[in-house]
N, C-alpha and C positions, 0 to 999 in steps of 0.2 A: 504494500500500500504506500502511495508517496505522500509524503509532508509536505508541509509549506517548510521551505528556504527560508535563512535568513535574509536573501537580498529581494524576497518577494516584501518581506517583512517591511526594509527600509527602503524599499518605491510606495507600497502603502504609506508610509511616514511621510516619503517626503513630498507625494501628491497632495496629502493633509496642508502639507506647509508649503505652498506653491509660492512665498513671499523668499523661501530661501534665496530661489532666482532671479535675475532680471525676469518684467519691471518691479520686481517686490512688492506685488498687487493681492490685497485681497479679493477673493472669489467676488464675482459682482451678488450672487444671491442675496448677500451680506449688505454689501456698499450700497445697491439699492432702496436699502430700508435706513428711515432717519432711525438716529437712537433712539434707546428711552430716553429720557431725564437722570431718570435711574443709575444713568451711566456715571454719572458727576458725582454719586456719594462713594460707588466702587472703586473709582479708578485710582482714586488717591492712595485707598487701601493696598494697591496691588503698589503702586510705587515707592509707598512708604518700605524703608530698608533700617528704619532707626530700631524696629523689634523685629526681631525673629522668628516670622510666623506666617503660618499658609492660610491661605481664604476659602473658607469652605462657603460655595453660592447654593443657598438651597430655598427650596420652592415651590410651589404647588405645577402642577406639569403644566406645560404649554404655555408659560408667560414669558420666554425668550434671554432661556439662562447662555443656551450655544451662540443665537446673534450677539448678546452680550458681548461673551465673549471676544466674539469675532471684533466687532467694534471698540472693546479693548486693546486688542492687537492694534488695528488699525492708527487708534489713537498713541500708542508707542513708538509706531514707526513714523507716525508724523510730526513725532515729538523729539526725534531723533537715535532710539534706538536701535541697536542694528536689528535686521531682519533675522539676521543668523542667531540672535541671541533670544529669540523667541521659538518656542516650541509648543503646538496644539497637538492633542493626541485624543480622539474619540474611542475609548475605550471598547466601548458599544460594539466594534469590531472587531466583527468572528475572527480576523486575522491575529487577533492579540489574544487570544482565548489563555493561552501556556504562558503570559508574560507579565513578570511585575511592575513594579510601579522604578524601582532601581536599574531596571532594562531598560526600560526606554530612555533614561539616562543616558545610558552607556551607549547605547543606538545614534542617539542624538548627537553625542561626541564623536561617533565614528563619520556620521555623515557630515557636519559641518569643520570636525578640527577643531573644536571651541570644547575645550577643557572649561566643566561646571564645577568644579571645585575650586577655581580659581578665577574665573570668568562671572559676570554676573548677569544670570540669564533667567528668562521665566519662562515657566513650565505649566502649563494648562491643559487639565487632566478632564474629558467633559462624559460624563455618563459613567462618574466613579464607580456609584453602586456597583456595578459588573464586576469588580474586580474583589477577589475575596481579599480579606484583613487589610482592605485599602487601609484603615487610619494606623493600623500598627507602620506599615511600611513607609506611610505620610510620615511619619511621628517621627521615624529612624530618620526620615531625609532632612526635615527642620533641625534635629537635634546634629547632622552629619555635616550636611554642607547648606554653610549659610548666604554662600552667595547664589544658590538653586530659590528663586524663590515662586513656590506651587501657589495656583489658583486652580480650585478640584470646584465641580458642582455636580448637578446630578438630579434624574426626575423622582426617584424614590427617598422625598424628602425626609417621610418617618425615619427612614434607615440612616440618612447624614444626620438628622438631629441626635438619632440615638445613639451612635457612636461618635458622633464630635463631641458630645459630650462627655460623655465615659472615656475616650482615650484623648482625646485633643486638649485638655487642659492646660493652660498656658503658652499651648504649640499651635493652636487654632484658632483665629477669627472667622465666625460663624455671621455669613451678610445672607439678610432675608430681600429674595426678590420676590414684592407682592403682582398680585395682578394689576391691571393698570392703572393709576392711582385721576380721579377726572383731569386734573390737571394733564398726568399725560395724551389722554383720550381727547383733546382738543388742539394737543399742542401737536400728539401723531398728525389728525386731520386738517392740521394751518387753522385752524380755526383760534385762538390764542385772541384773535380782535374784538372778541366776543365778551372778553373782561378787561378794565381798561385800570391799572395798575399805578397807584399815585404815591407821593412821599407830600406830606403837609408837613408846613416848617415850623420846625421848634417840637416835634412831635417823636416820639420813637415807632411808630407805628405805620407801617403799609395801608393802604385805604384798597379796597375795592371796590369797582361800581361794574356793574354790567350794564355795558352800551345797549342792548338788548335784550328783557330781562325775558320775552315771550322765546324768542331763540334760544337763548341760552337753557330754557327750560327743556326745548324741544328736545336738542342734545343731552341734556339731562337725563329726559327717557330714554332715551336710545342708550345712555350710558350704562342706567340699569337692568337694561333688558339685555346688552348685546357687546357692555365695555370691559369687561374683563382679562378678553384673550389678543394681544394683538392681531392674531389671524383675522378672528372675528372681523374685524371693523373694517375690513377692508374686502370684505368678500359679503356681496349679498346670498350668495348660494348659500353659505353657512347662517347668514342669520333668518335666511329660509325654514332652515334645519337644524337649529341649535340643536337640537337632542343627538341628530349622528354625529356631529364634531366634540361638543362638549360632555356628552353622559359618554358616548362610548369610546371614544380617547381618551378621557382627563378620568370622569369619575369613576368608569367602571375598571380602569384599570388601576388603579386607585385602591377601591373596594374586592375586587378577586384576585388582582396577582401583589399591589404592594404590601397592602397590611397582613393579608395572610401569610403571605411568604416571610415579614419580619418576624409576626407576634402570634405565628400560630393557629390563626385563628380558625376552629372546624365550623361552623355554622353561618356560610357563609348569608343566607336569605335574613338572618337574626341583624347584622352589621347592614344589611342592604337597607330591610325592612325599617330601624331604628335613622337612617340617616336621612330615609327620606322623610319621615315623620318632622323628624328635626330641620330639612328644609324647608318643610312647606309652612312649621311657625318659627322662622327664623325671626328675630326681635323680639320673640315675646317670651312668655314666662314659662317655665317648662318644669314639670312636679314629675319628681322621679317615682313617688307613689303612683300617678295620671298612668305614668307610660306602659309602668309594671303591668299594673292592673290589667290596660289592654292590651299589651303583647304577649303576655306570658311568662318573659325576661324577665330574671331576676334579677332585682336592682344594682349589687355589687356588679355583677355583668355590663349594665348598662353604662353605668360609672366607668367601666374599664374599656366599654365601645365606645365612649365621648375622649376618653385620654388621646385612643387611638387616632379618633378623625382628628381631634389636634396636633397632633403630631403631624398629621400628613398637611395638613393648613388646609381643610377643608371645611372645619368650623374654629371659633372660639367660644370658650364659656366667659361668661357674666357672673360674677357672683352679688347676691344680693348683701346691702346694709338697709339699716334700718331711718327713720328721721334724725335718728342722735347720729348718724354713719359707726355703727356699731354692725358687727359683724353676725349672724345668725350662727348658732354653736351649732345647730343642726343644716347643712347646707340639702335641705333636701330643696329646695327651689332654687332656679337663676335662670338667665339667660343663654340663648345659645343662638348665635348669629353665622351665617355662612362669612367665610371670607370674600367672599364674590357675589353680589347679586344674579347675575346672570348666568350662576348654577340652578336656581331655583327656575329661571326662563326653559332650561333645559329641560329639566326635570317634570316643569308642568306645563306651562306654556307663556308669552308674552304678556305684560302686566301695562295697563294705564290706569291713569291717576281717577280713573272711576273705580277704579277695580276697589274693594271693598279691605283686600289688603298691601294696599298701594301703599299705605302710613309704614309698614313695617320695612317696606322694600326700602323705603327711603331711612331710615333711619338705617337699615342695614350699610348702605350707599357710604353713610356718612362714619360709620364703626369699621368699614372697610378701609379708611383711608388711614387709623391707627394701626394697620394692619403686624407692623414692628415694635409695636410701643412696650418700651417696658415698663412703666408706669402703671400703678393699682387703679383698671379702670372698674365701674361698679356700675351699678344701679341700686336707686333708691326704693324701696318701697313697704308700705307698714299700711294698718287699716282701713284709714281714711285719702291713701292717694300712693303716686308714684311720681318719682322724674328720672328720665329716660339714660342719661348718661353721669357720671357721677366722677371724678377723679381727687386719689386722696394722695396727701403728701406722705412720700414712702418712709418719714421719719418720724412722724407724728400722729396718722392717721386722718390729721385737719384736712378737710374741704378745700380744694382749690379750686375751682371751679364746676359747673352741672348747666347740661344743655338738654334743652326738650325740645324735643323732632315733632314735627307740626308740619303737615302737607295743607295750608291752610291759610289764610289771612285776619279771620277771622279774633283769633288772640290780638291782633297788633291791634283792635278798636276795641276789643271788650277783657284786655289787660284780667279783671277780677274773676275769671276764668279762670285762670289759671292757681287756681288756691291751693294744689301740692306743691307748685314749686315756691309761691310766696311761704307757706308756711316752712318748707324746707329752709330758705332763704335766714328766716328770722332764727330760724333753731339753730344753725350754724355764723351767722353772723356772715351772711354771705350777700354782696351790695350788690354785684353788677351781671347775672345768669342769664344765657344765651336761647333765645327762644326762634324756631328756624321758620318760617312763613312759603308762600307759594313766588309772593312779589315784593313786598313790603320792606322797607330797610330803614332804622332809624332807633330810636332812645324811646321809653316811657316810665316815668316815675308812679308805682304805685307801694303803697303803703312802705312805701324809705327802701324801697327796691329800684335801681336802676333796671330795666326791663330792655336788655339790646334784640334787637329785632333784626334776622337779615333772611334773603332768600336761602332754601336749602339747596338751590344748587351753586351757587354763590359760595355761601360757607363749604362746600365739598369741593370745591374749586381751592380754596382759601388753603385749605387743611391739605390739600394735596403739592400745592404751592412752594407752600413754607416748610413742610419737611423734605421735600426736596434739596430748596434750595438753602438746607441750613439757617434759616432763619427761624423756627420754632421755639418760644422759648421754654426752658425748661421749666422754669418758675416763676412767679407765683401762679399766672396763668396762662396754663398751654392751650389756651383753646385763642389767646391772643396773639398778635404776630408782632414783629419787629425788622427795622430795617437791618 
């Protein structure tokens, strides 16, 4: 029976890296496509050389971890480093099946003559999962050669989270690429002139106004129904058929080959049956007694089927506080939001603002754009009411600010409506609480509460923005922006 050759091995290598040669061009499938945004928080990571340490890119499937890449390259050789001193490597190929992560090293060095132990060169590893004890042999090369410096990503995100963490300590920066945050989903489309971006003097604060607050709505929707996958947005065929592109690419392989293959899992219709439940009330309040009862799942199970879809980033939980922001000893209630609105389009069908749970999509909209945060986000909620987003200070537990998601205009003229969040407001000693509207943008004083009022697609625009572009601030309130 014949083998593959070593020298089949390094023309595979070196077809990957077509910039070895004159013109030192990346493939145009690549060049084609504008970046994300996204691109501007990673890249720094991959250049930084002052620590020690490889970039694990992980992420829900299909939001553009390999263009990434590619556009990182791109952006190094246009920044001046040599072409030869970049190496991409898709794992994912059957041609690599027998080879570690230290091979392709030594491949790399045969083919170009660039000694990585004394040269300083980067190594992008893309579709790691394939490779067994990728972090052990990651781990040996950070701690080996420190001028090698790895960017690894990969679509079976549970598995990089799970072992970046367990072996990567200290040797690992772990960067989450979310699905598309609205800001990029306008900025893909050139549409950008749809929010008109101001600096007022003597101010520390970005202003935003939407030149068009009915268009920029319009997009809006579309962004919930259809803005998650970059493919999507640019293919009508797909947003045709959300369910063939996104259930059966993204979630069911997700659901049958990744979670089961990492954690085991035998029942597979129990993990199916529980998530879609969980998508169709994503925003809202979800009792683990409710679920039991009607699926038959027992609740430690279920507990252990929500860790799992986090992991893969295809939900997050909410946990509830109370009006004092006091923690519930029993967390048998909270939230559970998809990371994506437009898993849920997938899964059931396209939603507008009639639709009866249009409110939740959009609040999901706007929980999507926190999608990396590592901040204690919450919800509020006790007898007599609730408010929708809640974030506490990770030192104290104090209140720093609480937004309440409103598809609606209606609050911005009748303010004393809103009496969960006023009363929330007074119990915490909290002035200035964000309430999101359909059109409406401005200030109202009730009961010694400043009441800010802005569009929700507006504010999702704002928040996708500013974490971008590093302007977010950390404290006192992150739901405000700065220049």
């Amino acid at each position: 029976m014949k083998t593959i050759s070593i020298q089949q091995v390094k023309s595979k290598l070196k077809s990957e890296n077509c910039w070895f040669e004159e013109p030192h061009t990346i493939p145009a499938i690549f060049t084609e496509l504008n970046p994300r945004p996204y691109l501007d928080l990673l890249f720094p990571l991959i250049t930084d050389r002052s620590v020690n340490r490889a970039i694990v890119m992980m992420g829900p499937r299909r939001v553009g971890k390999t263009v990434m890449i590619h556009h990182a390259i791109k952006k190094l050789i246009d920044g001046g480093t040599d072409p030869e001193q970049i190496c991409y490597v898709s794992i994912d190929h059957p041609i690599y099946n027998s080879l570690y992560l230290d091979d392709f090293l030594e491949l790399y060095m045969e083919i170009t003559e660039i000694d990585y132990r004394t040269n300083e060169v980067y190594f992008f590893f893309d579709e790691i999962q394939y490779l067994k004890d990728w972090e052990r042999y990651l781990k040996t090369i950070v701690d080996r050669y420190p001028y090698a410096k790895c960017i690894v990503s990969g679509s079976a995100a549970a598995a990089l989270r799970l072992k970046s963490s367990e072996s990567g300590a200290g040797r690992f920066t772990d960067f989450l690429l979310p699905p598309l945050t609205f800001y990029e989903y306008l900025y893909l489309l050139n549409k950008l002139e749809l929010v008109e971006i101001s600096e007022d003097k003597g101010e520390i604060e970005l202003e935003f106004k939407a030149k068009d607050i009915e268009e920029l709505n319009l997009n809006f929707i579309d962004y919930v129904n259809y803005g998650g996958y970059p493919e999507v947005i640019f293919s009508e065929t797909i947003q045709s058929d959300p369910a063939r592109f996104i259930k059966n690419d993204i979630i069911d392989k997700v659901l049958l080959r990744d979670l089961p293959g990492l954690y085991g899992i035998q029942d597979i219709q129990e993990l199916n049956y529980l998530f879609t439940t969980l998508a169709y009330n994503t925003a809202n309040e979800i009792s683990l007694n409710e679920i039991s009862q009607g699926s038959g799942i027992a609740k430690n199970t279920i507990g252990r089927y929500i860790d799992y879809l986090e992991a893969a980033f295809l939900v997050r939980k909410l946990h509830r506080i109370d009006r004092n922001a006091n923690r519930f000893k029993r967390a048998n209630f909270f939230k559970i939001y998809l990371t994506n609105p437009s898993i849920r389009t997938a899964l059931f069908s396209p939603a507008t603002p009639d639709d009866e749970n249009w409110g939740s999509l959009v609040e999901t909209a706007i929980f999507a754009q926190w999608f990396h945060s590592e901040g204690l986000l919450n919800y509020a909620r006790w007898n007599n009411g609730e408010v929708d987003i809640v974030d506490l200070d990770t030192r104290d537990q104090s209140v720093r600010w609480a937004v309440e998601v409103k598809w609606s205009n209606r609050f911005f003229y009748r303010p004393e409506e809103l009496k969960s969040l006023i009363s929330f407001c007074h119990a915490q000693n909290l002035n200035e609480p964000l309430v999101t509207t359909i059109s409406e943008q401005g200030f109202k004083m009730f009961k010694n509460v400043s009441i800010e009022y802005r569009p929700a697609s507006l504010y999702c625009f704002e928040l996708g923005y500013n974490i971008i572009t590093g302007k977010l601030k950390s404290e006192p309130d992150t739901h405000r922006f700065q220049k």
